[in-house]
Residue, then its C-alpha position, 0 to 999 in steps of 0.5 A: x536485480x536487472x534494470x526491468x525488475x519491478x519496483x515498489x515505491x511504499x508509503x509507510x502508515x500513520x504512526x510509523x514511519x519508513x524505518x519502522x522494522x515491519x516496513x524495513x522487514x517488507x522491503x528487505x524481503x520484497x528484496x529477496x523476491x527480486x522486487x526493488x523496494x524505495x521507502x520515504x518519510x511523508x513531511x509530517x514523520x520526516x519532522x518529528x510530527x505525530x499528527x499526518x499531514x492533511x491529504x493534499x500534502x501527503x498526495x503531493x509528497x508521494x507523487x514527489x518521490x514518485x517522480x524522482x523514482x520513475x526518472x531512474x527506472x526502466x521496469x514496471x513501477x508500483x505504487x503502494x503502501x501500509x495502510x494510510x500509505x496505499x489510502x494515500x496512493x489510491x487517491x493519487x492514482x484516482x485524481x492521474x497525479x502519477x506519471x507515469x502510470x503504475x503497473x498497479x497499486x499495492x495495499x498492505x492492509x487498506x483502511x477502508x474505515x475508521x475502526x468501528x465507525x463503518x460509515x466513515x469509508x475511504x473508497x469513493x474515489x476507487x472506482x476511479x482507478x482503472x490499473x490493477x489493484x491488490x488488497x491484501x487484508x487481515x480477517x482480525x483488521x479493525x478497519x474493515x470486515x471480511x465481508x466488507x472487503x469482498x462486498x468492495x472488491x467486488x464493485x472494482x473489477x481490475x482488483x484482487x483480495x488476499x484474505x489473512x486469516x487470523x491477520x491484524x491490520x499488520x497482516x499477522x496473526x499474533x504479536x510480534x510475528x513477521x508478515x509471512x513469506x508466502x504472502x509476500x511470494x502472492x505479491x511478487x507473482x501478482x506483479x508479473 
């Protein structure tokens, strides 16, 4: 890869952590696509802890790696993550806590809510982020419908919505299967 390839700094999920295969198969074939892939633990997973860390702490923490990344980087920088990961990113971005600012944001299925509990959102502070956004959304997460994704891309005009049809909250459509390669081209041919 050449000094102004992109780069992605990607925030693992609640439950997992940066060494769980789904990020490692993510970044390895982000990889292959010409994308450089920096994964962290948040503290709480660097410490063996199951419960996350409260949301200040997680914010700090990636506008930590953020800076040790964009201190070593001469490309475009993205920031993004799988689920709680890009959550967490958002709101870094929203409050300006990256500097510099990212090319733009990068969501592996973003929960928009607490399954089953539509009332619960997480995306008042999105209309606060002006770079550009990519939702990339399983039509089978239980974190928020089809129609409530497309309602949402809808009121934030720098984003964009890729539907996996059949995906889960993992953007696949059955156990044990890989993300698919084409969608991982969209995100390599989002970020030029």
């Amino acid at each position: 890869m050449s000094d102004q390839s992109p780069v992605l700094l990607l925030a693992h999920g609640a439950g997992a952590g940066s060494s769980h295969p789904w990020m490692r198969h993510v970044a390895s074939e982000l990889e292959a696509r010409g994308v450089r892939v920096v994964t962290f633990d948040f503290p709480y997973m660097a410490e063996g802890r199951k419960i996350p860390d409260k949301g200040l702490v997680l914010e700090a923490a990636f506008a930590e790696q953020w800076a040790k990344v964009a201190a070593t980087t001469t490309g475009p920088i993205y920031a993004g993550g799988k689920s709680m990961g890009g959550h967490i990113a958002s709101q870094v971005a929203a409050k300006g806590g990256f500097s510099p600012v990212p090319a733009g944001l990068v969501f592996f299925g973003y929960p928009l809510h607490p399954p089953g509990k539509p009332e619960m959102r997480r995306d008042r502070h999105l209309p606060d982020i002006s770079i550009p956004m990519l939702f990339m959304h399983g039509t089978k997460d239980p974190f928020a419908s089809r129609e409530e994704m497309r309602e949402l891309i809808d009121e934030l005009p720098t984003s964009t919505l890729t539907l996996v049809e059949g995906g889960d909250h993992s953007l696949v459509a059955g156990r044990g299967k890989p993300i698919s390669g084409e969608l991982l081209d969209l995100v390599r041919r989002w970020m030029k």
